[in-house]
N, C-alpha and C positions, 0 to 999 in steps of 0.2 A: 311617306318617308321625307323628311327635312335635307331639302338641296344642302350639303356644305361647298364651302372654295374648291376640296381638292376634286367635288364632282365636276363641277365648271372647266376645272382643268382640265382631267380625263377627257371630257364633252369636245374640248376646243383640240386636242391634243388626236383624237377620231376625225373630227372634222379638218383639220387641216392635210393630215393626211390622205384622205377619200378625197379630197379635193384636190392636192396635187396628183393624185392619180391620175383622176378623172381629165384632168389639164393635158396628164402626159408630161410633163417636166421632166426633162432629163439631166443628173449631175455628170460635168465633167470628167470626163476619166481618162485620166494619163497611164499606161501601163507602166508600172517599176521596173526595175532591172531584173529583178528576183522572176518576177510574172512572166518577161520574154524568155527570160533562159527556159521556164520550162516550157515555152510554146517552143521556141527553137531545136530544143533537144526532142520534143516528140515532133516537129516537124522535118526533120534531118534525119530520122530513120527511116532505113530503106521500106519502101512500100511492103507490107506483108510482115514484117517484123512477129513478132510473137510479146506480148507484155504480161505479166501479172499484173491485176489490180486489186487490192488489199482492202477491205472495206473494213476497219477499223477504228468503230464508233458504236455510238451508244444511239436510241431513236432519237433520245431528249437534243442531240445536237442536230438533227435533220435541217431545221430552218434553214441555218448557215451550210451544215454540210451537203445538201443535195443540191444548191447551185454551183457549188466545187465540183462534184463526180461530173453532174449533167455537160458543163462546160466540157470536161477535160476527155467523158467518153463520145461526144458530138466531135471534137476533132479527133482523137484516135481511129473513130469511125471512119472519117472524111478521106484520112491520109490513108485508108486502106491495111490500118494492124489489126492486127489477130489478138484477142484479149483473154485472159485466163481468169476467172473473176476467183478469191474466193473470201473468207473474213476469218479474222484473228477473234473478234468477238460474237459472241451469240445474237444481239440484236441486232446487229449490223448486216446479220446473213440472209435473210428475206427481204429487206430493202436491197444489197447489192444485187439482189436477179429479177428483182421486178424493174430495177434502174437499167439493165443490161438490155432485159427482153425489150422495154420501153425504144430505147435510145437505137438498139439494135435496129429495131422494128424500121425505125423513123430512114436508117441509112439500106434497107433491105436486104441488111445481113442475116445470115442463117446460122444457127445454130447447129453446134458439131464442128460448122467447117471451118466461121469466121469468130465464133466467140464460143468459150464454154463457162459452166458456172459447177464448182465444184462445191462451194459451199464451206460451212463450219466445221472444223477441226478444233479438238481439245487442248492443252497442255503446246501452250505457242509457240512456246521455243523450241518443243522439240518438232513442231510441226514445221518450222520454218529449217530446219538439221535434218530435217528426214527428208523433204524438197528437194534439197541440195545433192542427196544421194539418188532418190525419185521419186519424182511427183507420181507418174502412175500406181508406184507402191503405194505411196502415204495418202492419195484419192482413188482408191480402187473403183470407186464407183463418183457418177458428179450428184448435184444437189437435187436432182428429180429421180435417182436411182438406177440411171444407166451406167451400163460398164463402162469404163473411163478408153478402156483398146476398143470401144466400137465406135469411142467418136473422130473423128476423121483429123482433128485438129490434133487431139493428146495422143495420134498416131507419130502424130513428127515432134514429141519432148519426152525427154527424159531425163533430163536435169536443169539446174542455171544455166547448164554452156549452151542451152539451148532457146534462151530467155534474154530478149535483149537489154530489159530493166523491169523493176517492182516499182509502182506505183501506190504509194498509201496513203489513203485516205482516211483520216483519223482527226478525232477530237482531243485524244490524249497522247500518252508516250507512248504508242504502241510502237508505233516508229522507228523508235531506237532499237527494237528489238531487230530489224529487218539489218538495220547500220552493223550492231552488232553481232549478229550471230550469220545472217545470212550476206551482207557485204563485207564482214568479217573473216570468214571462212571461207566465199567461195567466192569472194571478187565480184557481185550482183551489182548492178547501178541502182542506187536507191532513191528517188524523188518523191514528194508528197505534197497531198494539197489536205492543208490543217485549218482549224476554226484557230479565229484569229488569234485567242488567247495564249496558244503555244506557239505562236512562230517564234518568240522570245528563246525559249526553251530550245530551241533547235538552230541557234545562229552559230554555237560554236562548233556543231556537226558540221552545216556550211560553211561556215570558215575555213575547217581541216581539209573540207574534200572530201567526207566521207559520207554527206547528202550532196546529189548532183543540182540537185532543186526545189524550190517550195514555191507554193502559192500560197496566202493566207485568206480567212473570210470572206466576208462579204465584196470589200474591196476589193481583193483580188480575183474573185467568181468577177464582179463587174470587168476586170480589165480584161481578165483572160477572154471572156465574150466578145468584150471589143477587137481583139486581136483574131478571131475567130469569123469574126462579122457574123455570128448570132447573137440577136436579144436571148435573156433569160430573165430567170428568178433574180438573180445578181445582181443587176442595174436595178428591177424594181426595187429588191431590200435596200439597194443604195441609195435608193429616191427615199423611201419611206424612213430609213437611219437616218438623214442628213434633214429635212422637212422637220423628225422630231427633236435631232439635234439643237435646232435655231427656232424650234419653240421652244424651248426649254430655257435657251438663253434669253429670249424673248422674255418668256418669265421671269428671269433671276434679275433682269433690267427692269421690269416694271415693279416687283417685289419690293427692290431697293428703293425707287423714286418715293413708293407708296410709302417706305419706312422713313426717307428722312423729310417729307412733307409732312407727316405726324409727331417727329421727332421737333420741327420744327414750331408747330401750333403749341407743342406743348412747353415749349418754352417763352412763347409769347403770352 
């Protein structure tokens, strides 16, 4: 096969990468305003708290989203709450309890007592309106096929009033759904940590007060870390985004020089 320019590219655009890897270079990272408030708000509840967490995504957004959840369930875990895992979407529902078991695992919480995972439910909104009245009803059973009254945790809820906020994690606007129908109706605190393309979308929920908080992408997974004092996924994607950022520019500098050094031969 005949090398072109844009394999050269590709070649140096792998290599610089693996390279800062390998280096360990670390970018800068300043936490936002956005970022502390949700570490503040899940660091401010009282220990043992009880939370939903919403896995509302697709796999294709994993990259970006599993340095979001990992962050955010490494301190829930840390601060000692109690988590309710389940998803609005179908693919999102076996990556939230392999994230749980995982992350669970890591802080040596147990299952039933300190986290459950209930899994996918159909038809969202009403699932999130059926919640509000009772979660034991509307998850009779969790995501491995136990009865939901035998696990020790979903002994002590039976509604929002008993839920000190929803957590969602999502790629798209699944989000609003939680603002509106379930903060809407029953007064829920709703926060979330989104791929970065939707934070835009959800500033005027922020604005009004009716999201508590947001985290966005990669940057954000990186800061939230930092405020955590766990490394993650997050800082590396931020190494590796920011490394292919400034080749790129790299490129678009050397591209130009090449163009009007020939632009100029050709007028001599």
């Amino acid at each position: 096969m005949k090398l072109e320019s844009r394999h050269y590219c590709f070649a140096g655009l792998a290599l610089v990468v693996v390279v800062a890897m390998v280096l360990g270079f670390r970018p800068s990272v300043q936490p936002s305003p956005e970022t502390q408030r949700m570490y503040e708000y899940i660091d401010a509840l009282p220990e043992g708290s009880i939370l939903i967490v919403s896995f509302d995504h697709e796999a294709s957004s994993l990259p970006e989203i599993r340095p979001l959840a990992v962050a955010f369930l490494r301190h829930a875990f840390s601060r000692g709450h109690r988590l309710i895992g389940v998803a609005l979407l179908a693919e999102g529902t076996g990556i939230g309890y392999g994230l749980m078991n995982e992350i669970g695992a890591e802080y040596n919480r147990s299952y039933g007592s300190d986290y459950v995972y209930l899994g996918f439910k159909p038809q969202y909104i009403a699932a999130i309106l059926s919640m509000g009245e009772s979660i034991p009803a509307t998850f009779p059973e969790d995501y491995a096929g136990r009865l939901s009254d035998s696990l020790a945790l979903m002994r002590e809820v039976q509604n929002y009033d008993d839920i000190a906020g929803v957590i969602s994690i999502a790629d798209g606007s699944l989000t609003t759904h939680w603002m509106e129908y379930g903060r809407g109706n029953y007064g829920i605190t709703v926060a979330a940590f989104v791929a970065a393309a939707m934070v835009t979308t959800y500033d005027p929920y922020l604005a009004s007060g009716q999201m508590h908080a947001i985290v966005g992408g990669l940057r954000g997974a990186a800061e939230y870390e930092k405020l955590i004092g766990i490394g993650g996924s997050g800082a590396r994607g931020m190494l590796a985004q920011t490394v292919s950022h400034l080749y790129v520019i790299g490129l678009i500098i050397v591209g130009n020089v090449l163009y009007f050094r020939q632009r100029m031969k050709r007028r001599r």
